[in-house]
N, CA, C and O atoms as a GROMACS GRO file, in nm:
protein
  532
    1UNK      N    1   0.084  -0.117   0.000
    1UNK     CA    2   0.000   0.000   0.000
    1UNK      C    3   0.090   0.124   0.000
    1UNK      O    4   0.184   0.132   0.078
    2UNK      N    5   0.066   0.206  -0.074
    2UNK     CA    6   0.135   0.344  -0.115
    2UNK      C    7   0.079   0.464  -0.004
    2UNK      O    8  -0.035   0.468   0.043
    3UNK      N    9   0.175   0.548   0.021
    3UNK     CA   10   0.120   0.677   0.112
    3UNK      C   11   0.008   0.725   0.076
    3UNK      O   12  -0.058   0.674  -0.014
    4UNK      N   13  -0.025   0.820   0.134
    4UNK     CA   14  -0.116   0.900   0.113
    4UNK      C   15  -0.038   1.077   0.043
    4UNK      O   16  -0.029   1.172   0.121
    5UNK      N   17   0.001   1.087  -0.086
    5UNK     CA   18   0.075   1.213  -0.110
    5UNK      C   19  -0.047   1.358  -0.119
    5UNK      O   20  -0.169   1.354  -0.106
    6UNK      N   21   0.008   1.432  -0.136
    6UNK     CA   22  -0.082   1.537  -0.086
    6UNK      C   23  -0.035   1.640  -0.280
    6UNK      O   24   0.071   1.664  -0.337
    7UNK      N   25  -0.130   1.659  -0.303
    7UNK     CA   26  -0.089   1.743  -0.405
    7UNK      C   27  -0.245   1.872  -0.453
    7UNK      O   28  -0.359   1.873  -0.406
    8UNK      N   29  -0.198   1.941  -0.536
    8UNK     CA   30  -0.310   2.055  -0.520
    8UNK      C   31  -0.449   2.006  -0.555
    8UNK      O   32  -0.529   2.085  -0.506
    9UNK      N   33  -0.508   1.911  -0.619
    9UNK     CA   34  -0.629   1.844  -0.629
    9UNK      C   35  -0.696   1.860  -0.500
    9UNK      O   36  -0.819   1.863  -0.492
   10UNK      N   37  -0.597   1.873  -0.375
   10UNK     CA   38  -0.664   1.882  -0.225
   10UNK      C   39  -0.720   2.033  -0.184
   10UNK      O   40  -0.800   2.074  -0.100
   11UNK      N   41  -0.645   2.089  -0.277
   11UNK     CA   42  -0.648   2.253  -0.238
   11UNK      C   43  -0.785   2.281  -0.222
   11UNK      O   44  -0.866   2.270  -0.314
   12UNK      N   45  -0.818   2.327  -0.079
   12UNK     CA   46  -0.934   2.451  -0.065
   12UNK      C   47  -0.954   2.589  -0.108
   12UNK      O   48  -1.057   2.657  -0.107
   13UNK      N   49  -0.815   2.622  -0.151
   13UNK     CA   50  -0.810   2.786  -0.129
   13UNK      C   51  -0.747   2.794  -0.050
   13UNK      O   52  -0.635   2.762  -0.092
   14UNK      N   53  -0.743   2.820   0.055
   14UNK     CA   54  -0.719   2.829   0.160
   14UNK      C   55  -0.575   2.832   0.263
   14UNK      O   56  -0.584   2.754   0.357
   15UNK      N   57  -0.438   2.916   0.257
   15UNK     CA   58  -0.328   2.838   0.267
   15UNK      C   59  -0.322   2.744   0.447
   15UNK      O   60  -0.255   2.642   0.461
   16UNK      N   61  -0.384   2.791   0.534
   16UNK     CA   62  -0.378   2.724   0.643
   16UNK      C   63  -0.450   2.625   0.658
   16UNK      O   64  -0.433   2.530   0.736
   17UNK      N   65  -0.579   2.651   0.545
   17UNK     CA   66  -0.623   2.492   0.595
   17UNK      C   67  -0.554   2.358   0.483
   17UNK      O   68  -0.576   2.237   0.496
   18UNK      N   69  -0.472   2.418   0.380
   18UNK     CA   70  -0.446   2.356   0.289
   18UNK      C   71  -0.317   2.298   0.400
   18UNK      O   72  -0.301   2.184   0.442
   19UNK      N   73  -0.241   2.414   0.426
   19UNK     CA   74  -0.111   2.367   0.527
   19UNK      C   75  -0.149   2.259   0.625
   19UNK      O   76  -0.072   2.167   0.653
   20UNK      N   77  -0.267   2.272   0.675
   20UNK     CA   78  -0.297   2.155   0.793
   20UNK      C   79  -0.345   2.017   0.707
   20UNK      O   80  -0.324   1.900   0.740
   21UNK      N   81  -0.401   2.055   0.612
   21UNK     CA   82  -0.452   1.905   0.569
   21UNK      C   83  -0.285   1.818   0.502
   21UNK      O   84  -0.267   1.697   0.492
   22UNK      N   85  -0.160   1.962   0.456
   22UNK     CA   86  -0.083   1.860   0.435
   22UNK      C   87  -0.002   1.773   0.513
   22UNK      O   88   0.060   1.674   0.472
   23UNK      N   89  -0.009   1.840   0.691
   23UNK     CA   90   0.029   1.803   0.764
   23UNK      C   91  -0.029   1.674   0.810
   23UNK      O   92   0.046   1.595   0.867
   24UNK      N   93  -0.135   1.648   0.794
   24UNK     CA   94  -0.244   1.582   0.812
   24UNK      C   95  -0.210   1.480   0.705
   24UNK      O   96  -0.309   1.447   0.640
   25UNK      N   97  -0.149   1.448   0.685
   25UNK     CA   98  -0.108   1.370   0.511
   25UNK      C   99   0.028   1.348   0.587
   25UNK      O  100   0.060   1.230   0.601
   26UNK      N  101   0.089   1.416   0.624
   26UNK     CA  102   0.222   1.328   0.636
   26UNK      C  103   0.225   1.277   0.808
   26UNK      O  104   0.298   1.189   0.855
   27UNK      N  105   0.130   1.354   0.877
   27UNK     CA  106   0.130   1.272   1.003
   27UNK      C  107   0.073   1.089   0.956
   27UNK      O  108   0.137   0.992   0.996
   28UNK      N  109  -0.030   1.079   0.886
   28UNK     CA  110  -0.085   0.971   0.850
   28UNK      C  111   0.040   0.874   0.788
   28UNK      O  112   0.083   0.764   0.820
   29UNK      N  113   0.068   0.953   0.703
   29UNK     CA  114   0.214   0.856   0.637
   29UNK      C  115   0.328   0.794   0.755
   29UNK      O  116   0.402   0.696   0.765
   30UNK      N  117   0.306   0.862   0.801
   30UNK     CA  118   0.457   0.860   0.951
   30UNK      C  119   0.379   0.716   1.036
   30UNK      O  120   0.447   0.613   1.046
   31UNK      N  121   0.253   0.719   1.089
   31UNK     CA  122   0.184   0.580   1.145
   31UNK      C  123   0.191   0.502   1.024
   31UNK      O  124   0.198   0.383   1.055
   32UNK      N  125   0.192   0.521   0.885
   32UNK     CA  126   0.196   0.411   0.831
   32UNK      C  127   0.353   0.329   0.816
   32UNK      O  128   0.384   0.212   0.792
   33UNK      N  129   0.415   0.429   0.838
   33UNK     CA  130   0.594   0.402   0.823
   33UNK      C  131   0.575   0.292   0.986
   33UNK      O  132   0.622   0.179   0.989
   34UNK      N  133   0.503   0.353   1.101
   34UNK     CA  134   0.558   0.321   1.209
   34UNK      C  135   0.474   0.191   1.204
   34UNK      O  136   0.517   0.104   1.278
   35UNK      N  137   0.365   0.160   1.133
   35UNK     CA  138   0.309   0.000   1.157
   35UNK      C  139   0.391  -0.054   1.072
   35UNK      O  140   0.382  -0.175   1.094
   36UNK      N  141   0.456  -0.039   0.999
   36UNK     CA  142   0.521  -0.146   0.880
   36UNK      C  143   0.662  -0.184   0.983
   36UNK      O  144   0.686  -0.304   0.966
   37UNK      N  145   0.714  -0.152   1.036
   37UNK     CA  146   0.858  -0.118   1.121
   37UNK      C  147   0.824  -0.255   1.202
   37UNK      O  148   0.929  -0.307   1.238
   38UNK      N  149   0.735  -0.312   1.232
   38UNK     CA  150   0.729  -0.419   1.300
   38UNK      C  151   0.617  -0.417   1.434
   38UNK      O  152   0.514  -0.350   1.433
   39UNK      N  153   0.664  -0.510   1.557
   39UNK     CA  154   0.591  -0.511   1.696
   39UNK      C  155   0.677  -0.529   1.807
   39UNK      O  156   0.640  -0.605   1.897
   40UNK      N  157   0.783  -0.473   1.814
   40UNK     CA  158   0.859  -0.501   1.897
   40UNK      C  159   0.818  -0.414   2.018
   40UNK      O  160   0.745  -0.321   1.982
   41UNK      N  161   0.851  -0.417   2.180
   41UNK     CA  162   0.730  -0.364   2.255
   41UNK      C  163   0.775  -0.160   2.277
   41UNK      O  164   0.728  -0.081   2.359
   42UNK      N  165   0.864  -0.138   2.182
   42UNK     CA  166   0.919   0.000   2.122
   42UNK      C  167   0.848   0.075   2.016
   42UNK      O  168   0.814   0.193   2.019
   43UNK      N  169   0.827  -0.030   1.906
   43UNK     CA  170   0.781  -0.008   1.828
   43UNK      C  171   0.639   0.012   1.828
   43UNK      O  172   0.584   0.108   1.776
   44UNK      N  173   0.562  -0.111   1.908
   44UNK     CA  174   0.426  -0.065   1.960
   44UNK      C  175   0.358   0.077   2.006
   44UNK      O  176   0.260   0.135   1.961
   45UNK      N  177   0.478   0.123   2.148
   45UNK     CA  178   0.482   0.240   2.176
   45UNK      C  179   0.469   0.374   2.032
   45UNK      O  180   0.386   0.464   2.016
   46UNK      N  181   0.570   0.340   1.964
   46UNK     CA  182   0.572   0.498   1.839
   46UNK      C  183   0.454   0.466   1.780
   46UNK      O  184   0.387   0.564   1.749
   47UNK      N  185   0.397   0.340   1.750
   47UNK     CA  186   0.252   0.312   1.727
   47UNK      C  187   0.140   0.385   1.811
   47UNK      O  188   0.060   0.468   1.769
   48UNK      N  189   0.146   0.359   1.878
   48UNK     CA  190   0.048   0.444   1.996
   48UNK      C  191   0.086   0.606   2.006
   48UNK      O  192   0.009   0.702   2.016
   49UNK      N  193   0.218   0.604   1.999
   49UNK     CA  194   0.225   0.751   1.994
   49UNK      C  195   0.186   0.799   1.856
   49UNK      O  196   0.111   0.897   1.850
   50UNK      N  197   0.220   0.754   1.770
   50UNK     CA  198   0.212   0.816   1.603
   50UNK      C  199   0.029   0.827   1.617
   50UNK      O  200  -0.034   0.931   1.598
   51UNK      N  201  -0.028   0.698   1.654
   51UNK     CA  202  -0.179   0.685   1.634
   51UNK      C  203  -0.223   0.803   1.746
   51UNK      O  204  -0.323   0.865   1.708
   52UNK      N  205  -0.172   0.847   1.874
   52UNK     CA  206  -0.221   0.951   1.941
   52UNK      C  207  -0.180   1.108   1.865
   52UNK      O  208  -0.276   1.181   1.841
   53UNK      N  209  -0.112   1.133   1.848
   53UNK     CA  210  -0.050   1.261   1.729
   53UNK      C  211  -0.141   1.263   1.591
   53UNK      O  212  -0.149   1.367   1.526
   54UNK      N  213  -0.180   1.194   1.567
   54UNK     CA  214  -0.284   1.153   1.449
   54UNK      C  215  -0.429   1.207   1.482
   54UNK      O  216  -0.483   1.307   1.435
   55UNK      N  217  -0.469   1.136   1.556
   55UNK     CA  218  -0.594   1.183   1.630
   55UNK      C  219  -0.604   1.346   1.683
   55UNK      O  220  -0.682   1.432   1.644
   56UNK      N  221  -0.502   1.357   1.781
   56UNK     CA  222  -0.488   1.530   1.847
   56UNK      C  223  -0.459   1.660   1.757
   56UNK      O  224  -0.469   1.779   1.785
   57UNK      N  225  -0.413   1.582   1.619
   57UNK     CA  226  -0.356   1.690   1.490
   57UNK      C  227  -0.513   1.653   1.474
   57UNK      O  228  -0.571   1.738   1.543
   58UNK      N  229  -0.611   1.566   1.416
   58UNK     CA  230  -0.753   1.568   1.379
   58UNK      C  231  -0.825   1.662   1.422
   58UNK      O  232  -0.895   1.739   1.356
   59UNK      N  233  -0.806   1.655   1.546
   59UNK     CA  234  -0.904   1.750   1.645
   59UNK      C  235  -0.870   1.883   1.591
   59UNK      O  236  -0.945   1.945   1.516
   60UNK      N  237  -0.722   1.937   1.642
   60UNK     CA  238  -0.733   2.029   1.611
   60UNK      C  239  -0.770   2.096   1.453
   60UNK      O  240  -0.853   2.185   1.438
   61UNK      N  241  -0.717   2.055   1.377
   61UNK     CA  242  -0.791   2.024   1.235
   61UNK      C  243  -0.868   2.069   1.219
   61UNK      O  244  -0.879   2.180   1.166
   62UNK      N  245  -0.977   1.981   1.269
   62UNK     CA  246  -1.142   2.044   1.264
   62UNK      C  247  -1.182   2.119   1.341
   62UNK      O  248  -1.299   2.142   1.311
   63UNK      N  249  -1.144   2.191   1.455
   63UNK     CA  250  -1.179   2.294   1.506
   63UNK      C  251  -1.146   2.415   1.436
   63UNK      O  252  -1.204   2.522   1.457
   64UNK      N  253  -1.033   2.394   1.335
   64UNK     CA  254  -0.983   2.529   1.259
   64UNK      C  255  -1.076   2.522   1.200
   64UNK      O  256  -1.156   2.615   1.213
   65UNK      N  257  -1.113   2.400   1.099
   65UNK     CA  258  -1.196   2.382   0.981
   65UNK      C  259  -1.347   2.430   1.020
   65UNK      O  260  -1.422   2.498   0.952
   66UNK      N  261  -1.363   2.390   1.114
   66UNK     CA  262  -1.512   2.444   1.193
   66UNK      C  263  -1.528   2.596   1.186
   66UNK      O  264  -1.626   2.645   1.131
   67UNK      N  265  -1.450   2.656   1.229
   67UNK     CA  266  -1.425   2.818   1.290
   67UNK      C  267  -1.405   2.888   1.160
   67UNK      O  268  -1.485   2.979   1.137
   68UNK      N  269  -1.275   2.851   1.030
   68UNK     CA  270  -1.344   2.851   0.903
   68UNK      C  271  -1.481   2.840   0.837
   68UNK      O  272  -1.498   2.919   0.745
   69UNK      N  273  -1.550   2.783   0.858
   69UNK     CA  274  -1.666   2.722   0.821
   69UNK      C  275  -1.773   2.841   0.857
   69UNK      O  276  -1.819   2.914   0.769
   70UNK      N  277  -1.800   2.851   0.969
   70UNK     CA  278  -1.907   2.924   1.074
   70UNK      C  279  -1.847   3.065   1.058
   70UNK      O  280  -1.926   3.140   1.116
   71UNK      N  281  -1.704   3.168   0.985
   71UNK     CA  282  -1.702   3.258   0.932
   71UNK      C  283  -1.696   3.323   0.793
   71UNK      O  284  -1.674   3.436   0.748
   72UNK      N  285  -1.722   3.213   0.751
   72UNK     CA  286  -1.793   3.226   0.594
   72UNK      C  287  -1.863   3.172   0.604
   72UNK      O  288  -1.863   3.077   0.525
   73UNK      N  289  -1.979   3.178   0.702
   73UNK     CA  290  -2.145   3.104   0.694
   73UNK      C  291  -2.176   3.018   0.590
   73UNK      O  292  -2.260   3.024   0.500
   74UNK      N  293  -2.084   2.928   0.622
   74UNK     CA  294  -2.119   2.786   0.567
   74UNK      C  295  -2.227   2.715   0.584
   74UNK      O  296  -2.215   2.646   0.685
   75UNK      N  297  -2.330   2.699   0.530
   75UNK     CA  298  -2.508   2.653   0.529
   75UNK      C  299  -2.487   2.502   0.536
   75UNK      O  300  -2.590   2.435   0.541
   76UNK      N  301  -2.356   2.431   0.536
   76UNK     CA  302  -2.331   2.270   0.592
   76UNK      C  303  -2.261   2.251   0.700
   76UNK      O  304  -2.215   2.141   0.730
   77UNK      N  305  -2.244   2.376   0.779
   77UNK     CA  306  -2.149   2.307   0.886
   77UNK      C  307  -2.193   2.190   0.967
   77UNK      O  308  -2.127   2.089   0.990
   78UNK      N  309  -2.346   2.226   1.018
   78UNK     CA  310  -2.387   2.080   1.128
   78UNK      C  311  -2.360   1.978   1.062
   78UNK      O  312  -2.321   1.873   1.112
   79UNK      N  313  -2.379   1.998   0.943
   79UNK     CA  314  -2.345   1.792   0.895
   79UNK      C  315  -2.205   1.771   0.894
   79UNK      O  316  -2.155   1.672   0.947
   80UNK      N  317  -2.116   1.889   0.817
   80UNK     CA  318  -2.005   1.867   0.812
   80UNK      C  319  -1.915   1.836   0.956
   80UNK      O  320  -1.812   1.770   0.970
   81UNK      N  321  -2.016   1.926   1.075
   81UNK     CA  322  -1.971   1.853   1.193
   81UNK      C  323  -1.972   1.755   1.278
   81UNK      O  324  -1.909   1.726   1.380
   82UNK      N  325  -2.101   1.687   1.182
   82UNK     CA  326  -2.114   1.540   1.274
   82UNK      C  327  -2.037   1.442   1.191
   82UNK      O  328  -2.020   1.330   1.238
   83UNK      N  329  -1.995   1.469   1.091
   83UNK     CA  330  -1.916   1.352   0.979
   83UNK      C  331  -1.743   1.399   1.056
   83UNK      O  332  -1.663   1.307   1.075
   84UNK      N  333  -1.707   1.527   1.088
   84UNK     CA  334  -1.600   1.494   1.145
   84UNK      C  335  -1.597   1.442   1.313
   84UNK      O  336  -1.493   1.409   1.370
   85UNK      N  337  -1.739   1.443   1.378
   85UNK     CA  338  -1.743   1.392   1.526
   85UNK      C  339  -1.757   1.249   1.514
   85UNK      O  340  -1.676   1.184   1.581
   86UNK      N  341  -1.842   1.182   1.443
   86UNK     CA  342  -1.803   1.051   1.392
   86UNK      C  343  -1.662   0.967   1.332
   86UNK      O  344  -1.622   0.854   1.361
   87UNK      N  345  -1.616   1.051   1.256
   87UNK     CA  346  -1.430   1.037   1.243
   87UNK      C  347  -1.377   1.062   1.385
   87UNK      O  348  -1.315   0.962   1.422
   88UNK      N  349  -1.379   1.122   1.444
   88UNK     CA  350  -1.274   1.147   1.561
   88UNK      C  351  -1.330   1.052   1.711
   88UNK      O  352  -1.256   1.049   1.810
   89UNK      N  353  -1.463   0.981   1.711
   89UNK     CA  354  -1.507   0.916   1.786
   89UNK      C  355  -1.451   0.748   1.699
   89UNK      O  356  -1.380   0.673   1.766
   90UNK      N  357  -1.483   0.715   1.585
   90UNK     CA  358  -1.413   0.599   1.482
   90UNK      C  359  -1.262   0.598   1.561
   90UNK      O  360  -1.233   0.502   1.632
   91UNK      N  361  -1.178   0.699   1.547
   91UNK     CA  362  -0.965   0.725   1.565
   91UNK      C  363  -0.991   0.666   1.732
   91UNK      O  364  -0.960   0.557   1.778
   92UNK      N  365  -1.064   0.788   1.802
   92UNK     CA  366  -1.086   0.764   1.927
   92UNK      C  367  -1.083   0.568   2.026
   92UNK      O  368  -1.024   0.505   2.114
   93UNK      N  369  -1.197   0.557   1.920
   93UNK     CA  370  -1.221   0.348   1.936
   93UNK      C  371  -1.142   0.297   1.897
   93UNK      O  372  -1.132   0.185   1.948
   94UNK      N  373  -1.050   0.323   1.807
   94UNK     CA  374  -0.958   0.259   1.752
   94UNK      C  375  -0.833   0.246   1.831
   94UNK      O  376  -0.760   0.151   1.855
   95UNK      N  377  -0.832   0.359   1.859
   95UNK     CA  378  -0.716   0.373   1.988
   95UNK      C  379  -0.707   0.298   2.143
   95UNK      O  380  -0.619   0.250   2.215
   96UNK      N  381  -0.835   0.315   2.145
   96UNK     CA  382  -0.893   0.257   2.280
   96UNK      C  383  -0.826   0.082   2.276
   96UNK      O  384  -0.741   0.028   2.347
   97UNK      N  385  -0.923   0.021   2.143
   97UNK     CA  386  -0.885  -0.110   2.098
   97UNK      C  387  -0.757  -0.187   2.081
   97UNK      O  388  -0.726  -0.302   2.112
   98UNK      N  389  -0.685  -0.082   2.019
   98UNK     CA  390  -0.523  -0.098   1.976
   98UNK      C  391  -0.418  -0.092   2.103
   98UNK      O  392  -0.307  -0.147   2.101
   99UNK      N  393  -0.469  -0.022   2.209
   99UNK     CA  394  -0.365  -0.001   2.331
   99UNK      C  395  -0.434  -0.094   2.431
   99UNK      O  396  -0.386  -0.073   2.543
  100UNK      N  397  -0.524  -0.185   2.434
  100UNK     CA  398  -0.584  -0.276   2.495
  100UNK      C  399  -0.538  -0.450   2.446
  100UNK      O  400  -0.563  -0.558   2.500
  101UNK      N  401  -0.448  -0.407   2.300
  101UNK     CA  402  -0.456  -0.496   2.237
  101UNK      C  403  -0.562  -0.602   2.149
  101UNK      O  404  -0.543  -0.718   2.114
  102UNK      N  405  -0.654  -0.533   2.133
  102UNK     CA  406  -0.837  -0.572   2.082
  102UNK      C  407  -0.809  -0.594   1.923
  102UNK      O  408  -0.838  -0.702   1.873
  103UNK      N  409  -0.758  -0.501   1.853
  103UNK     CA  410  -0.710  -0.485   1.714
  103UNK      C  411  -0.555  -0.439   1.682
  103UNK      O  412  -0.480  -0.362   1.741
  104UNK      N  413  -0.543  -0.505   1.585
  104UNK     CA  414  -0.371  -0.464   1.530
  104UNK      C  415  -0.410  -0.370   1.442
  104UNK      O  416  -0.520  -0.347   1.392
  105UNK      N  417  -0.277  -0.307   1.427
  105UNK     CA  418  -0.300  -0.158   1.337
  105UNK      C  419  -0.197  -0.233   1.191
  105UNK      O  420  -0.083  -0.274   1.174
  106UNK      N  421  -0.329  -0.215   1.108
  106UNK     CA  422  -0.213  -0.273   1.011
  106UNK      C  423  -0.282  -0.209   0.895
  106UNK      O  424  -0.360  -0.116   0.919
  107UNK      N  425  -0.260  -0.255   0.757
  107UNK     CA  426  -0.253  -0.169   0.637
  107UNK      C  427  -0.419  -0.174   0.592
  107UNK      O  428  -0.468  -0.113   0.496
  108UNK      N  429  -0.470  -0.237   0.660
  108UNK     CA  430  -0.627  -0.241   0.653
  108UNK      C  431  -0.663  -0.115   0.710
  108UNK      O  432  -0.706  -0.030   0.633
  109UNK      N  433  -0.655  -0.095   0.796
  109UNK     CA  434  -0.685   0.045   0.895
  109UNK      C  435  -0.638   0.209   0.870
  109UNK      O  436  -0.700   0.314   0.890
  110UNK      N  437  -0.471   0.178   0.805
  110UNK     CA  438  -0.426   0.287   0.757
  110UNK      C  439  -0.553   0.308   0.633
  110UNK      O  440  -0.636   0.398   0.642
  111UNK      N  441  -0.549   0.237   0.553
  111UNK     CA  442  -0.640   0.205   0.408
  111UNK      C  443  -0.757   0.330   0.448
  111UNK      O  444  -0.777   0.441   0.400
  112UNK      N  445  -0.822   0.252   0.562
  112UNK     CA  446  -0.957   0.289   0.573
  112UNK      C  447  -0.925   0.465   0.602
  112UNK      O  448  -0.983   0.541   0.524
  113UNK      N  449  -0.836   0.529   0.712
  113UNK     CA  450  -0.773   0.621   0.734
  113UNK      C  451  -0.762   0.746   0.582
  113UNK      O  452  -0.808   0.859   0.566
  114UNK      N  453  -0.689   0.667   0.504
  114UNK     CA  454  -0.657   0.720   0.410
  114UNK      C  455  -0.795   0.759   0.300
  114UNK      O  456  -0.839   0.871   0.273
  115UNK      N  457  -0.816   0.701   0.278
  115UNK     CA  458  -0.969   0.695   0.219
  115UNK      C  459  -1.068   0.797   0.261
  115UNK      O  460  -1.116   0.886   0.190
  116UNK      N  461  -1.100   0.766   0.428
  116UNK     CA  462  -1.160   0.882   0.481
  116UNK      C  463  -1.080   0.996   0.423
  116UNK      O  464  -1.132   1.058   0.331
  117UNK      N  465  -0.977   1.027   0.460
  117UNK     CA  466  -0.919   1.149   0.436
  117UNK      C  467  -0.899   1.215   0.328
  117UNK      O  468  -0.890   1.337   0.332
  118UNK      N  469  -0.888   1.146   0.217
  118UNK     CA  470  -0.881   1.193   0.037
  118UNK      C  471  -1.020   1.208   0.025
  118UNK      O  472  -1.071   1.312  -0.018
  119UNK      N  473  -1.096   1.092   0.067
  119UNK     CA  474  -1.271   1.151   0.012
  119UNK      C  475  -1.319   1.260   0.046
  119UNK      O  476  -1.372   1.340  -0.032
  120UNK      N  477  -1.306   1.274   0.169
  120UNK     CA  478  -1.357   1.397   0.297
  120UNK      C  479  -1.315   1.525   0.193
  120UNK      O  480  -1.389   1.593   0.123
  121UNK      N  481  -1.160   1.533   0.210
  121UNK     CA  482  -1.107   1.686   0.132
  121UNK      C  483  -1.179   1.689   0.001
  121UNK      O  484  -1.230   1.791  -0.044
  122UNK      N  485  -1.181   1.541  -0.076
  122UNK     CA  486  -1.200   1.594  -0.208
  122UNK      C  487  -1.357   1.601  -0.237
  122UNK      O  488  -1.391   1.644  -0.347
  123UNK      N  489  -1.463   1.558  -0.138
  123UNK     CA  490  -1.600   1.605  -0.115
  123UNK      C  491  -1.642   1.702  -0.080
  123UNK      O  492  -1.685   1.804  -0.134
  124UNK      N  493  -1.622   1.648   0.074
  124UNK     CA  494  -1.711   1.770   0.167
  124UNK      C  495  -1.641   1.848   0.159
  124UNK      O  496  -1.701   1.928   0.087
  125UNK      N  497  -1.515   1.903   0.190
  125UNK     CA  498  -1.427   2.044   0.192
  125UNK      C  499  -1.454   2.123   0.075
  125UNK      O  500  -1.490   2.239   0.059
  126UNK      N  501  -1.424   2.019  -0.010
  126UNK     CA  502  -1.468   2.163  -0.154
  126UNK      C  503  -1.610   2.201  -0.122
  126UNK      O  504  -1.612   2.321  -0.150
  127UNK      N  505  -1.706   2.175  -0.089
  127UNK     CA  506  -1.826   2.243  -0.075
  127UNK      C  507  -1.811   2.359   0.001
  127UNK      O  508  -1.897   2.447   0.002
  128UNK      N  509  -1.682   2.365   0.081
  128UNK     CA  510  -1.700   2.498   0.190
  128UNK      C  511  -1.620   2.548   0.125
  128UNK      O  512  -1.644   2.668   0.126
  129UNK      N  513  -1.531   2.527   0.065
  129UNK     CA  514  -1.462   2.599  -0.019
  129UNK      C  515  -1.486   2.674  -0.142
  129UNK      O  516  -1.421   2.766  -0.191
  130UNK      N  517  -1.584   2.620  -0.180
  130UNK     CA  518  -1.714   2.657  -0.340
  130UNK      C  519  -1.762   2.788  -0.248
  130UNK      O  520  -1.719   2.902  -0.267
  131UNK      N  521  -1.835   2.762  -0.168
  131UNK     CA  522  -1.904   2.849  -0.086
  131UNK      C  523  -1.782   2.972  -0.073
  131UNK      O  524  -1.812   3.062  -0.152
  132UNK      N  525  -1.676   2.998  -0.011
  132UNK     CA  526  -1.637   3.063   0.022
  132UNK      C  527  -1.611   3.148  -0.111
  132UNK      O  528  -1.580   3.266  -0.103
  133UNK      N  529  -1.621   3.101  -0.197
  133UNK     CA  530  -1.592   3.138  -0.362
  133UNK      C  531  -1.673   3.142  -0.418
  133UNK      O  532  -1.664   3.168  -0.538
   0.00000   0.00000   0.00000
């Protein structure tokens, strides 16, 4: 499975939220570097850490993206905010699972990760971004 690369197809307009979503692209790449590296009980750890840095970059993310949103009276924010409270409650369980040992983090999960994240920008974001334009 190949990274997730970030190129202007993602572009909102926008340079800070464009800057965070690319950050957001290479934090994701970095957990995928750190599940391939193995399970040694080190490696687990940068797992848990990479997968907690993942999640806390999310949050903040969408609170920018939110606060964006609600000052160019974006007429989708409530949905657009329950599709990212559902993503960050999804990372949230996942985490829970993975540091309990419940699920392994492996290229199935990045997959799903990645997916969310290219669809999301290249859906819902351009709509707030149309809007703002």
């Amino acid at each position: 499975m190949s990274k997730i690369q970030w190129d202007k197809s993602f572009s909102v307009n926008d340079d800070v939220l464009d800057n965070q979503h690319q950050k957001w692209f290479d934090t994701l790449n970095r957990l995928h570097e750190a599940m391939l590296e193995g399970d040694s009980d080190e490696l687990v750890q940068a797992k848990c850490d990479s997968l907690q840095a993942m999640i806390d970059y999310t949050k903040l993310h969408f609170r920018t993206e939110e606060a964006h949103m609600r000052r160019i009276g974006y007429p989708g924010l409530d949905a657009h905010m329950q599709q990212h409270k559902a993503f960050v409650e999804q990372l949230d369980e996942l985490s829970v699972d993975y540091r309990a040992g419940r699920v392994l983090l492996g290229t199935r999960m990045i997959k799903v990760m990645q997916e969310w994240l290219r669809d999301h920008i290249s859906e819902e974001d351009r709509k707030y971004a149309a809007h703002a334009h």
